[in-house]
C-alpha positions, 0 to 999 in steps of 0.5 A, a space after each residue: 606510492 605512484 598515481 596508478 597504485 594510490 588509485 587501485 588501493 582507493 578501489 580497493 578499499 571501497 570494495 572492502 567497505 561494501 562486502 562488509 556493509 552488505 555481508 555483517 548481521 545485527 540488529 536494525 538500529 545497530 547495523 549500518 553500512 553505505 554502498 548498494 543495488 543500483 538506486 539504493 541508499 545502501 545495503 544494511 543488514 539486520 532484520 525488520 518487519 513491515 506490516 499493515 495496509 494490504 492495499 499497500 502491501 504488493 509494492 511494500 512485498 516487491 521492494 522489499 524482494 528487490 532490496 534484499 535481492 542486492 543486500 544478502 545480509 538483509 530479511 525484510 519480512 512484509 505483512 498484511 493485517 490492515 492499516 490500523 494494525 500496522 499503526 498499532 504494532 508499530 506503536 507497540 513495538 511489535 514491527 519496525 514499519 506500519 504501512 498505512 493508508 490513512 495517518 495515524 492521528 485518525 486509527 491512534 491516541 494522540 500520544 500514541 500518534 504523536 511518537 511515530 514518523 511519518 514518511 510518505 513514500 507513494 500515492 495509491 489508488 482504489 477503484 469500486 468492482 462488482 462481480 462479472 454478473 452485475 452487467 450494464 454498469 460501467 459507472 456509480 455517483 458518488 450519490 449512487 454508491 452512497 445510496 448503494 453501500 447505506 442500502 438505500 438501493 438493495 438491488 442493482 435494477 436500480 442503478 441500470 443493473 441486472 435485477 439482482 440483489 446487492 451484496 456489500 463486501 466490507 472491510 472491518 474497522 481497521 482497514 484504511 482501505 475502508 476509512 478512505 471509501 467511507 470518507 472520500 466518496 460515502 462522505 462519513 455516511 455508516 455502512 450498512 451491514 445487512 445483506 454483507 460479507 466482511 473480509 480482511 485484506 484487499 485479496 481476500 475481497 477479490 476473491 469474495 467478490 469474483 465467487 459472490 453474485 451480485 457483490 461489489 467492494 471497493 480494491 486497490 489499483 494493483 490488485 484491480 490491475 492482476 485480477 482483470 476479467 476476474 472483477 468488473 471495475 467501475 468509473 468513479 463520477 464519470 472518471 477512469 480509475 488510471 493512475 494518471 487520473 489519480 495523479 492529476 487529481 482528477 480521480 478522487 478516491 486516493 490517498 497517500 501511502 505512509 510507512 510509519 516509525 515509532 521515532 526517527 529511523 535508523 539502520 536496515 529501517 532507514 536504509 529500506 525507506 530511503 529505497 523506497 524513495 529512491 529513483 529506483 522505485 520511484 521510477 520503475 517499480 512504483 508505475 510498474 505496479 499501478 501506483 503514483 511516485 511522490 519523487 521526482 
């Protein structure tokens, strides 16, 4: 065979070995396959579910439309349901991947902890709001909020704010939105549960906090970002909640996002982490969406 027909038969044969990695179907841990979009690791079909962390959930939801989007034989299905339920469906079997705020070690048993992998894939931020009422604040101590969600103070008059009672928009236990809160600026102080409303997602405490005078709750970046005007966010000890903040350091209330898989992945799970790693995302949809990359 001559250099020009080894060289269209070696095209050839790639092509092939890309359709079939990116057409076949099966299950997660049985389909493989190399070849894919542009910045992923390749395209692997078969279906997965993902599930936890709302505050996670944009970015999660938006590489999984992209990644399926370049593999037509690949369904990624993103739900919500908040950290602690990731961590334990995942455990349980339930999904493939538990997208989490928080490490497992603080929602699970530690034999239960200890069978799932981590993989760290960003690095997120929240921001606390009040509703578009609560007027003359631009900025809440770690002190203040503490004092504010203990209900040591109860009315905003108290923190340079409208004559208003406070209402506190909670997060039920599960929610690492709230475990990272309670942690990193209430110091492991208990919230109080008076005067308060609970909801169970990032975008149901939007909503809560936009139609509830005098309300406050603490949100993601990305959903702070979609819901400008709509909500009042605040600085944090005299710092701007920007991503840059966040990445430098000098923001404090971030964390880590985590997909978690009960053992070493493999298949269509793999494939989509290795994505969600990869430059693509990283580079692209990561800042895009008001979140830090952890790869270069």
């Amino acid at each position: 065979m001559t250099g020009p027909a080894r060289r269209i038969g070696a095209l050839l044969l790639t092509a092939g070995l890309f359709v079939a990695a990116c057409s076949g179907s099966g299950s997660p841990a049985a389909s493989s396959g190399t070849g894919g979009g542009s910045g992923a690791a390749g395209c692997v079909s078969g279906s997965i579910t993902a599930a936890g962390s709302t505050a996670l959930q944009p970015l999660v939801d938006k590489a999984a439309k992209d990644y399926t989007a370049k593999c037509s034989g690949a369904q990624i299905q993103v739900q919500g349901g908040g950290s602690g339920t990731g961590l334990t469906q995942v455990s349980q079997g339930a999904v493939q991947i538990g997208n989490s705020d928080v490490t497992a070690e603080s929602k699970l048993p530690s034999p239960d902890a200890q069978a799932l992998v981590d993989h760290v894939v960003t690095k997120q931020g929240w921001i606390m709001v009040v509703s578009p009422d609560v007027t003359g604040i631009t900025s809440l101590t770690s002190a203040q909020a503490t004092d504010i969600w203990t209900a040591k103070v109860t009315n905003w008059k108290d923190v340079g704010g409208p004559d208003e009672p406070i209402v506190l928009v909670l997060r039920p236990e599960s929610s690492g939105t709230r475990s990272t809160f309670k942690k990193i600026v209430l110091g492991g102080a208990q919230e109080a549960s008076g005067q308060a409303l609970t909801e169970d997602s990032n975008g149901a405490v939007v909503t809560a906090v936009k139609a509830t005078p005098g309300s406050t709750s603490v949100i993601g970046f990305a959903y702070d970002q979609q819901n400008k005007g709509q909500v009042t966010g605040l600085q944090l000890d005299g710092v701007e909640a920007t991503v840059d903040n966040m990445a430098n350091g000098k923001y404090k209330l971030s964390a880590d996002g985590h997909m978690y898989t009960k053992g070493q992945p493999d298949g269509l799970v793999k494939a989509f982490i290795d994505y969600m790693l990869s430059p693509e995302v990283q580079q692209t949809t990561i800042p895009a969406l008001f979140y830090a990359p952890v790869q270069g």
